[in-house]
C-alpha positions in Angstrom: 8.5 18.2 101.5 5.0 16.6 100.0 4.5 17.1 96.8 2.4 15.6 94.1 3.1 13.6 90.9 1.2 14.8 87.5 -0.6 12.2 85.9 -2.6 12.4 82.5 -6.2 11.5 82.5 -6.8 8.7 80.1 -10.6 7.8 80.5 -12.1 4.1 79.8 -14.2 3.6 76.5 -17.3 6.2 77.4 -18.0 10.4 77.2 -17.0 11.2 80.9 -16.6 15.0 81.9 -12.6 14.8 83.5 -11.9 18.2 82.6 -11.7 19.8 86.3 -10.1 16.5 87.8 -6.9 16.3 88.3 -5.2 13.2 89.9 -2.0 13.7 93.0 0.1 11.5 94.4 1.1 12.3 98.1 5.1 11.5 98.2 6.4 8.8 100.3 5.8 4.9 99.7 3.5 3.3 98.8 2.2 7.0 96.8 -1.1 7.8 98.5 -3.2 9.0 95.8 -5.8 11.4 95.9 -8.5 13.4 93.5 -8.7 17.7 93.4 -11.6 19.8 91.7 -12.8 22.9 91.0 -16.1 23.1 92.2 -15.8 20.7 95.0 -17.5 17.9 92.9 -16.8 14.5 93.5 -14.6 13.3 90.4 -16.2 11.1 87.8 -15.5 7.5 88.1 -13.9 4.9 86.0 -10.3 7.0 85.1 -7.0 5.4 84.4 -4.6 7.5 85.5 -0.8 7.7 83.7 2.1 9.3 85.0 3.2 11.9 82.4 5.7 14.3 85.0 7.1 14.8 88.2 6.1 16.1 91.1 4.8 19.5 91.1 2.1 21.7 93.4 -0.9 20.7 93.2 -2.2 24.6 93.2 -0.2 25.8 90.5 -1.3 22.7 88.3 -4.2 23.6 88.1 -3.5 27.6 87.5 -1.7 26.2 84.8 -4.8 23.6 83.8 -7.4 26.7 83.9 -5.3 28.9 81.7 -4.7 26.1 79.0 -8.7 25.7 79.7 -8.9 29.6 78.9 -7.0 29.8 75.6 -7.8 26.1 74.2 -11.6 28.3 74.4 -10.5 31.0 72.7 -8.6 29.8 69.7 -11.7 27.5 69.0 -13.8 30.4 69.0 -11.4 32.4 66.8 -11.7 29.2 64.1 -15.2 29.2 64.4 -15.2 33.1 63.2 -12.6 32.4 60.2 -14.8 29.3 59.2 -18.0 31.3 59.0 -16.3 34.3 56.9 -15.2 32.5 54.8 -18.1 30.1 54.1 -20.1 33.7 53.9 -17.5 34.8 51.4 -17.9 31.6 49.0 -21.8 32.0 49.5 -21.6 35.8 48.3 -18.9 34.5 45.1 -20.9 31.8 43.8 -24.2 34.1 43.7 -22.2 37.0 41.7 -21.2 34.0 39.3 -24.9 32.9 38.9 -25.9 36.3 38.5 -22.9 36.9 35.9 -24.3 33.7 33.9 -27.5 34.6 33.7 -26.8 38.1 32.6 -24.1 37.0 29.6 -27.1 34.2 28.2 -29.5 37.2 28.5 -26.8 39.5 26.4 -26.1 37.0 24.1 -29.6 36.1 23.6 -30.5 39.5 23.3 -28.0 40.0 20.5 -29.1 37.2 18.4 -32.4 38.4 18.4 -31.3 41.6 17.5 -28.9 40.6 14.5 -32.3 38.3 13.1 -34.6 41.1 13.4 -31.7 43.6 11.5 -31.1 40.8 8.9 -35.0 40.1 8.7 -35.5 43.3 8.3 -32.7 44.3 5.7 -33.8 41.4 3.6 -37.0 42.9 3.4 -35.5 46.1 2.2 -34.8 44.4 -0.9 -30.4 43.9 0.4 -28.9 41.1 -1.0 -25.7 39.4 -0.6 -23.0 40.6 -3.7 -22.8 38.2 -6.4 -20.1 35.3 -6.7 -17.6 35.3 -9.3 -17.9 31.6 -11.2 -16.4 30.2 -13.9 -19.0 27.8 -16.4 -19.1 25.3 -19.2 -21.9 24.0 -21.3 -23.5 20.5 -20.6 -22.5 18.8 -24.2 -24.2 16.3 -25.7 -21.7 13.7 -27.4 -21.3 10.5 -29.0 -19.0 7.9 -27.5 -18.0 4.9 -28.7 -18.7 2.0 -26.5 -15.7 -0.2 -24.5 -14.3 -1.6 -22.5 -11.5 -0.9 -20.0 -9.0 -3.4 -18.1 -5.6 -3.5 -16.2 -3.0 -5.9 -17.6 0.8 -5.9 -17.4 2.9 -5.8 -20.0 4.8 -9.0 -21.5 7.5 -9.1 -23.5 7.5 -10.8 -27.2 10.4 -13.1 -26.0 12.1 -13.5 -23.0 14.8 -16.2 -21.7 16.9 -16.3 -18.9 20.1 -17.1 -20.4 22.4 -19.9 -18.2 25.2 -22.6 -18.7 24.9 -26.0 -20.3 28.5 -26.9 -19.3 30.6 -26.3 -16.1 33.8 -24.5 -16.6 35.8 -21.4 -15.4 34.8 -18.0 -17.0 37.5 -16.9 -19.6 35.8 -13.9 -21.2 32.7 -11.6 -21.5 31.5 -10.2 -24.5 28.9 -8.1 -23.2 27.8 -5.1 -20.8 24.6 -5.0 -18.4 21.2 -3.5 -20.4 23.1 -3.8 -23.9 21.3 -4.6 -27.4 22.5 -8.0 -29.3 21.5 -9.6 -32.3 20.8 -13.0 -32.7 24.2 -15.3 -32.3 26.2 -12.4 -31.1 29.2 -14.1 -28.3 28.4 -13.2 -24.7 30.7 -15.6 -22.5 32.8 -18.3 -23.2 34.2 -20.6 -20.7 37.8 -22.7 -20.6 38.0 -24.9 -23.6 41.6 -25.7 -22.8 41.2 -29.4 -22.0 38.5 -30.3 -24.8 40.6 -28.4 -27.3 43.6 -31.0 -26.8 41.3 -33.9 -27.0 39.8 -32.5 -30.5 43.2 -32.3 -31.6 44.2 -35.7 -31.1 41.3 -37.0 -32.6 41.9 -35.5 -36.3 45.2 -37.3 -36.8 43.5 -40.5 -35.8 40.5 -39.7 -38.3 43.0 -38.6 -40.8 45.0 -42.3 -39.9 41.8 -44.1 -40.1 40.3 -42.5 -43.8 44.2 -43.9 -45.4 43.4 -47.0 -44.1 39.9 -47.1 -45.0 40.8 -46.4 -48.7 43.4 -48.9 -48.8 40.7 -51.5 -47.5 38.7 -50.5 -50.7 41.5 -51.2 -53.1 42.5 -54.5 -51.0 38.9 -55.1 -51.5 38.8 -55.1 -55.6 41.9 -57.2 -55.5 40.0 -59.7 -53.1 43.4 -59.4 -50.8 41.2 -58.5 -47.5 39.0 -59.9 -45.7 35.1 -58.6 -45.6 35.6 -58.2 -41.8 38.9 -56.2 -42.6 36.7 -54.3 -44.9 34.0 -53.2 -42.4 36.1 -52.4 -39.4 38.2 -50.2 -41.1 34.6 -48.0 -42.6 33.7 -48.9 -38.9 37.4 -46.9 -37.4 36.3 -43.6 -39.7 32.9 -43.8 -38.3 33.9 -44.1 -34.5 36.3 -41.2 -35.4 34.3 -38.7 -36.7 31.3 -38.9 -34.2 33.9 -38.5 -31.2 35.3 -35.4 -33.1 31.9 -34.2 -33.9 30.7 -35.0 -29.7 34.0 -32.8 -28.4 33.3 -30.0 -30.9 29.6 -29.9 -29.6 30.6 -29.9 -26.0 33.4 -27.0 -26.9 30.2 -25.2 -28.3 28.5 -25.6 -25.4 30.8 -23.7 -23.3 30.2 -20.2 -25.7 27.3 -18.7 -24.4 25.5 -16.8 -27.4 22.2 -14.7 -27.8 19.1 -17.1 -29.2 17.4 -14.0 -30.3 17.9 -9.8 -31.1 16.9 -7.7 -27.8 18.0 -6.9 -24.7 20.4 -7.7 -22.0 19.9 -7.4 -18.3 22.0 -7.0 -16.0 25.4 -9.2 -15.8 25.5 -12.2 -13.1 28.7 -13.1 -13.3 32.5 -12.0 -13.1 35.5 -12.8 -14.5 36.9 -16.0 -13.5 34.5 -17.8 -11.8 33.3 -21.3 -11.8 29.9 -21.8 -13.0 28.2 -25.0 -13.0 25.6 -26.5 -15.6 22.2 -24.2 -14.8 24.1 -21.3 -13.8 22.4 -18.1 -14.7 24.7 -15.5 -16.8 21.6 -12.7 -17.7 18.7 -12.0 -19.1 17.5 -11.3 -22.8 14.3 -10.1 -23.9 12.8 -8.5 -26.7 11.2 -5.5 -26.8 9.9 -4.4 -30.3 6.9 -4.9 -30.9 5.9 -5.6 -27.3 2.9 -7.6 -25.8 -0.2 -6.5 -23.1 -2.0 -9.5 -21.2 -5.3 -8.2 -19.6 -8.1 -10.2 -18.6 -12.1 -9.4 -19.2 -14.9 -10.5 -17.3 -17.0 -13.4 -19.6 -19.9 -11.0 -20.5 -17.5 -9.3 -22.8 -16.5 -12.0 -25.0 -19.0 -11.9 -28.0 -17.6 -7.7 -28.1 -13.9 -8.5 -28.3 -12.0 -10.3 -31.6 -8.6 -10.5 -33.1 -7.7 -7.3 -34.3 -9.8 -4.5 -32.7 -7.8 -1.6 -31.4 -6.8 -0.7 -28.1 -5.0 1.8 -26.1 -2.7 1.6 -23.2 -1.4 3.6 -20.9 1.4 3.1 -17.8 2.2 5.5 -15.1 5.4 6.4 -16.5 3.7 8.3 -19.3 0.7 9.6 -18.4 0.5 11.8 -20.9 0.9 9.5 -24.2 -1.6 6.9 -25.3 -0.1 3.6 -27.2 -2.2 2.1 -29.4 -2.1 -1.5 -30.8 -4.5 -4.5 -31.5 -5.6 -7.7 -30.0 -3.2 -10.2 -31.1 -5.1 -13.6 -29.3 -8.0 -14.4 -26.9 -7.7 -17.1 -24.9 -10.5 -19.5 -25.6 -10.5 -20.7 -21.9 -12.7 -18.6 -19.1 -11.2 -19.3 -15.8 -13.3 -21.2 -14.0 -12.0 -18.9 -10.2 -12.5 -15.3 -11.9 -15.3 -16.0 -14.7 -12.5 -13.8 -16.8 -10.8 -15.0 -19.8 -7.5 -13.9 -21.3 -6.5 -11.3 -24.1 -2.9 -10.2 -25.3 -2.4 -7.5 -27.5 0.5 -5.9 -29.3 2.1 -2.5 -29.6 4.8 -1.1 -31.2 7.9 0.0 -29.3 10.9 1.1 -31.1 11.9 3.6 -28.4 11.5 0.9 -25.8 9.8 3.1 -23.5 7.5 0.3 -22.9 8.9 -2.4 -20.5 8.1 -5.6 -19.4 6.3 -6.1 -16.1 4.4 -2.8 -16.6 1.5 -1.9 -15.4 -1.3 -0.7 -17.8 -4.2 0.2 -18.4 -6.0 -0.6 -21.3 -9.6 0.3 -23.1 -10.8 -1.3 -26.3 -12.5 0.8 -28.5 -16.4 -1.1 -30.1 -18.0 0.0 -33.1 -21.2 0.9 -31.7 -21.8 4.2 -30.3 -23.6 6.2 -27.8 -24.9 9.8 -27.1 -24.5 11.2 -23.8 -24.3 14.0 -22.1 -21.1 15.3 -20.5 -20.0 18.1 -18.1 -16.0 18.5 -16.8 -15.5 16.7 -13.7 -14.7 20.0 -12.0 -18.6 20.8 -12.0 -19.1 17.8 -9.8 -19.5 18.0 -5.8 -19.0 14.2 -4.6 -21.1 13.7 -1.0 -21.9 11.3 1.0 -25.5 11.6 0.1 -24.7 11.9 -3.7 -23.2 13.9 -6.4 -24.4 17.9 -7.4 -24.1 20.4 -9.4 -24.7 24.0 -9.8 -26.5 25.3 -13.2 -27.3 28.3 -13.9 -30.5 30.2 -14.3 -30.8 33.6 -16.3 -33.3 36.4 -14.5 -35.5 36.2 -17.4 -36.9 32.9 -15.9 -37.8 34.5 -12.8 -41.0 34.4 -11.5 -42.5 38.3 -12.1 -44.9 40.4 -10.0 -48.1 39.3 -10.7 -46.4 35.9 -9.1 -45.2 37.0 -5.9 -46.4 36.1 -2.4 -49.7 38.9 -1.1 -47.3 39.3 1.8 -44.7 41.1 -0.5 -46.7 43.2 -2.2 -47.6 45.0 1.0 -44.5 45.7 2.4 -43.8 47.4 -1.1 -44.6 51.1 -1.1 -46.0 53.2 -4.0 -42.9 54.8 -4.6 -40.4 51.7 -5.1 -43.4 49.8 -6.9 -41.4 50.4 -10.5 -37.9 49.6 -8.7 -39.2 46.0 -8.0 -40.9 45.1 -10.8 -38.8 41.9 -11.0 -41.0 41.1 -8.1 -39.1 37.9 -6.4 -35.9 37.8 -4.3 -34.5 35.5 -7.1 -35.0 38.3 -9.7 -33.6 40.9 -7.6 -30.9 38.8 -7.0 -30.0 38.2 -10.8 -30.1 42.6 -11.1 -27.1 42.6 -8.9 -24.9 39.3 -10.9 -25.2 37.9 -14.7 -27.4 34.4 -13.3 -28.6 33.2 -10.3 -27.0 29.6 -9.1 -29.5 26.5 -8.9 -28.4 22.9 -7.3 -29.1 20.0 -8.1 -28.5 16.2 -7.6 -27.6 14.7 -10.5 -26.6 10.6 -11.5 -22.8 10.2 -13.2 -21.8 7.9 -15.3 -18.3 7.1 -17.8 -15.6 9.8 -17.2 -13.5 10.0 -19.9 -10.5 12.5 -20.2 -11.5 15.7 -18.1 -14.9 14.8 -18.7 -17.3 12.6 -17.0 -21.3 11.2 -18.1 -24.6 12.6 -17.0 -26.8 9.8 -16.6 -29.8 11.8 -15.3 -30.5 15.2 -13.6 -29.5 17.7 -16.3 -29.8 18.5 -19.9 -27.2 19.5 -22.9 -27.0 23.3 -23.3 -27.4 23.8 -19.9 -24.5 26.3 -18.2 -22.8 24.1 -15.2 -20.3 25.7 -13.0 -17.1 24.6 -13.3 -15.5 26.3 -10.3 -16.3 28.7 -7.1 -18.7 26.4 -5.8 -17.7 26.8 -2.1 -19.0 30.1 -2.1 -22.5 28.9 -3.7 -26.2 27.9 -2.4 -29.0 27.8 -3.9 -30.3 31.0 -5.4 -27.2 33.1 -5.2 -26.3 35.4 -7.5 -23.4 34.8 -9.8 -21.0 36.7 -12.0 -19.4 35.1 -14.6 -15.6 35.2 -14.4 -14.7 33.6 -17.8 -16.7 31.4 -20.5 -14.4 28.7 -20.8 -14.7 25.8 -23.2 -13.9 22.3 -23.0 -10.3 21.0 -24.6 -9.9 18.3 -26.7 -8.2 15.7 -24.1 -6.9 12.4 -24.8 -9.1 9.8 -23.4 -7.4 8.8 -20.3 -9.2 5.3 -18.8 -10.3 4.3 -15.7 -10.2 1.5 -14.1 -13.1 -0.9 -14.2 
C-alpha cells in the first residue's frame, strides 16, 4: 500500500508563502518525492523539507492542515478583540482620572478662594483673633561691675606622691585609703629586722671604744702613750658613732611618714609585699585653703593684681559661689597662647573643693557700668538674629483721624462711635491688656538669669518673658502675671 511520509516545511532565509504546500514521499526505495496544493498552484521554490512523522494519507493531511489553518485564524482574531477592549478600557480610565484631577484642583482652588474672601471679609467686620495670655518683665537698667571670666582647674596647696626610699618587705600599715593625717603621723614601715641587729652590735663597740678613749686621755697627762695612740683611739669613737648614726638613718628610712597635714589617697600596697626604692605607697595632698590656676588673655593684665576677689564655680555645685583672691600672677605671657598665668586661693574646710576640678572663675574690677537687662527667657535666638516681643498699650494707637480713606468707607454711620479707636491695632488692644511688637535687638553679658541689651530696646520697657510661640507682630495680649526679676547669684560664662 503507497502511502506518504509527512515532512515539516522549513523555508531558506526569505518570506515565501508555503502555507498550502505540503511535501509526500511515495513509499518504496529510493522515496519518490512529490509536491500537493490547494489551488493547483505550482509550489514555491527553494523549501527544505524535514521529516517530522510517518506515513500517512496525503488527503487527510491536508483536512487536518485546513482545519489547523481554520482555528490558528480564529484564535488570532479572538486576541485581536481582547487587545482592542482592553486598550479602549485603559483609554476610557485614564480620561476619568484626568477629568477627576482637574475637578479636585478646581475644588480645592475654589475653596481657597472662598476661605480668603470669608477671612478678608471678616477682618473687615472689625473680627479679630482672641488675645494671648503672656507673662512680662520690665527692661532694667543696672549697674555692673566690670570683669572678667576664665576656666581654670583647681590645684591643690600641696600635693606629693608618697614612695619608698629603701627596699624591704611590708611589715605594717598605719593608715586607710582617703584618711586625714597630720604632719609625721606613721603610715608604713618595712622589715628592720636585719639593720636592727647591726645597730646593736655597734653600741657595745662605741661603748668599748669611749673606755678606751678616756684611758688614752689619762695615759696622755701621764705622757705613758703615744700621740698616735692618742688620736686613733678619738679616731675608734668617731668611726663608731657615724656607722651607728648611718644604720639608724637607713632604719628611718624604711618608716614611711606624712611630710605634711591633708589627705590620703587611695592605698597601693598590701600587706607583705616587696617594694623597691621608688615604689609608690599613696597619695597626700592638702586641701585647706585650696588653689585655682586660670589663664587670661595679655589684654587683661594692667586689670588684674594680687588680691582682687574672685569667684568660682564647679559643676558639682552649681548652686554655690566660692569666693577667694588672687594669690600670684605669673609675670611670663606665653609666647603660643598670648595668655599668662594667675592662681588664686579659696577657703575649703569642708573639702568640697577637689583637686583637678574644673571651674569657672570671674574676677570682679572696680569700675562699673550701666546697662540694660532683660531675663534670658525674653530672648528668641535665630539664625538671622536675636528678638524680642515688647509690649505696646492701646493708648499709643494710631486714632481715627489717622486711618487709611479706604477704612473710613467701609464704616457705616451706625458703628462710627463703636470704632473710634480707628486702626486694627486699637481694636485689637479692646479685646487684650497690649498689643505685642517685635523687634530685633543686639545682646550682650548674661549674668545670672539675666542677659545685656546692647541696642534695640529701652529700660522701662515691658518684654515678654514667655508665650512667645503663640505671638506676631500686632497681636493682642493678656497679661497672665506681672512677674519680677529675682535676685540670682551671678553665675559665669565662659569666655
Amino acid at each position: 500500500m503507497l502511502g506518504s511520509a509527512l515532512f515539516q516545511q522549513r523555508p531558506f532565509p526569505g518570506n515565501y508563502p508555503t502555507e498550502n504546500c505540503w511535501p509526500v514521499i511515495e513509499a518504496g526505495w529510493p522515496p519518490a518525492a512529490g509536491w500537493f496544493a490547494e489551488d493547483g498552484s505550482d509550489c514555491p521554490p527553494r523549501v527544505k523539507l524535514v521529516a517530522v512523522g510517518g506515513f500517512t494519507d496525503p488527503d487527510k493531511h491536508r483536512m487536518d492542515q485546513q482545519s489547523t489553518s481554520a482555528e490558528e485564524l480564529r484564535l488570532g482574531e479572538a486576541n485581536e478583540a481582547e487587545q482592542s477592549s482592553a486598550a479602549e478600557t485603559s483609554s476610557r480610565g485614564r480620561s476619568y482620572l484626568i477629568v477627576a484631577t482637574v475637578l479636585l484642583f478646581l475644588g480645592g482652588g475654589g475653596g481657597a478662594i472662598f476661605w480668603y474672601a470669608t477671612r478678608g471679609e471678616g477682618e473687615s467686620q472689625g473680627q479679630q483673633p482672641a488675645p494671648v495670655s503672656v507673662e512680662v518683665a520690665n527692661a532694667e537698667q543696672e549697674a555692673w561691675s566690670l570683669r572678667r571670666t576664665a576656666v581654670g582647674t583647681i590645684t591643690a596647696t600641696q600635693q606629693a606622691r608618697l614612695t619608698s626610699e629603701r627596699a624591704g618587705k611590708v611589715v605594717e600599715i598605719a593608715f586607710t585609703s582617703g584618711s586625714r593625717v597630720e604632719a609625721g603621723e606613721l603610715l608604713v614601715r618595712l622589715d628592720t629586722t636585719t639593720e636592727e641587729a647591726e645597730l646593736g652590735s655597734m653600741e657595745p663597740q662605741l661603748r668599748q671604744a669611749r673606755s678606751d678613749q678616756q684611758r688614752a686621755v689619762q695615759l696622755r697627762a701621764e705622757n705613758a702613750i703615744s700621740e698616735e695612740a692618742y688620736e686613733q683611739a678619738f679616731t675608734a669613737v668617731d668611726q663608731l658613732e657615724a656607722r651607728i648614726a648611718k644604720q639608724k638613718a637607713i632604719i628611718s628610712q624604711k618608716r614611711i611618714v606624712a611630710p605634711f597635714a591633708g589627705k590620703l589617697g587611695i592605698r597601693e600596697i598590701d600587706l607583705g609585699d616587696y617594694l623597691a626604692p621608688g615604689s609608690a605607697v599613696t597619695t597626700l595632698q592638702q586641701l585647706d585653703p585650696i588653689l585655682v590656676d586660670f589663664p587670661l588673655p595679655e589684654q587683661d593684665a594692667n586689670d588684674v593684681a594680687v588680691g582682687q576677689p574672685i569667684e568660682v564655680s564647679v559643676a558639682a555645685y552649681p548652686e554655690t559661689r566660692f569666693s577667694g583672691k588672687i594669690r600670684a600672677i605669673t609675670p611670663r605671657v606665653e609666647r603660643a597662647t598670648r595668655s599668662f598665668t594667675v592662681r588664686g586661693e579659696l577657703p575649703n574646710e569642708e573639702r568640697r573643693l577637689q583637686p583637678g576640678m574644673f571651674a569657672q572663675v570671674v574676677i570682679d574690677l572696680p569700675e562699673e557700668r550701666t546697662v540694660v537687662s532683660v531675663p534670658q527667657t525674653a530672648i528668641a535666638f535665630n539664625a538671622y538674629g536675636a528678638s524680642l516681643f515688647y509690649l505696646e498699650s492701646s493708648d499709643s494707637a494710631p486714632s481715627e483721624a489717622e486711618t487709611s480713606p479706604s477704612e473710613a468707607e467701609t464704616s457705616d454711620d451706625a458703628s462710627a462711635t463703636d470704632t473710634g479707636s480707628g486702626s486694627e491695632a486699637s481694636s485689637a488692644a479692646s479685646q487684650g491688656d497690649a498689643i505685642a511688637k517685635q523687634v530685633f535687638v543686639q545682646t550682650g553679658e548674661r549674668r545670672g538669669l539675666s542677659i545685656e541689651i546692647v541696642e534695640g530696646i529701652e529700660a522701662g520697657k515691658r518684654v515678654v518673658t514667655a508665650g512667645q510661640l503663640k505671638l506676631s507682630d500686632g497681636s493682642p495680649v493678656r497679661i497672665r502675671e506681672q512677674i519680677s526679676r529675682q535676685t540670682i547669684p551671678v553665675r559665669p560664662t565662659q569666655p
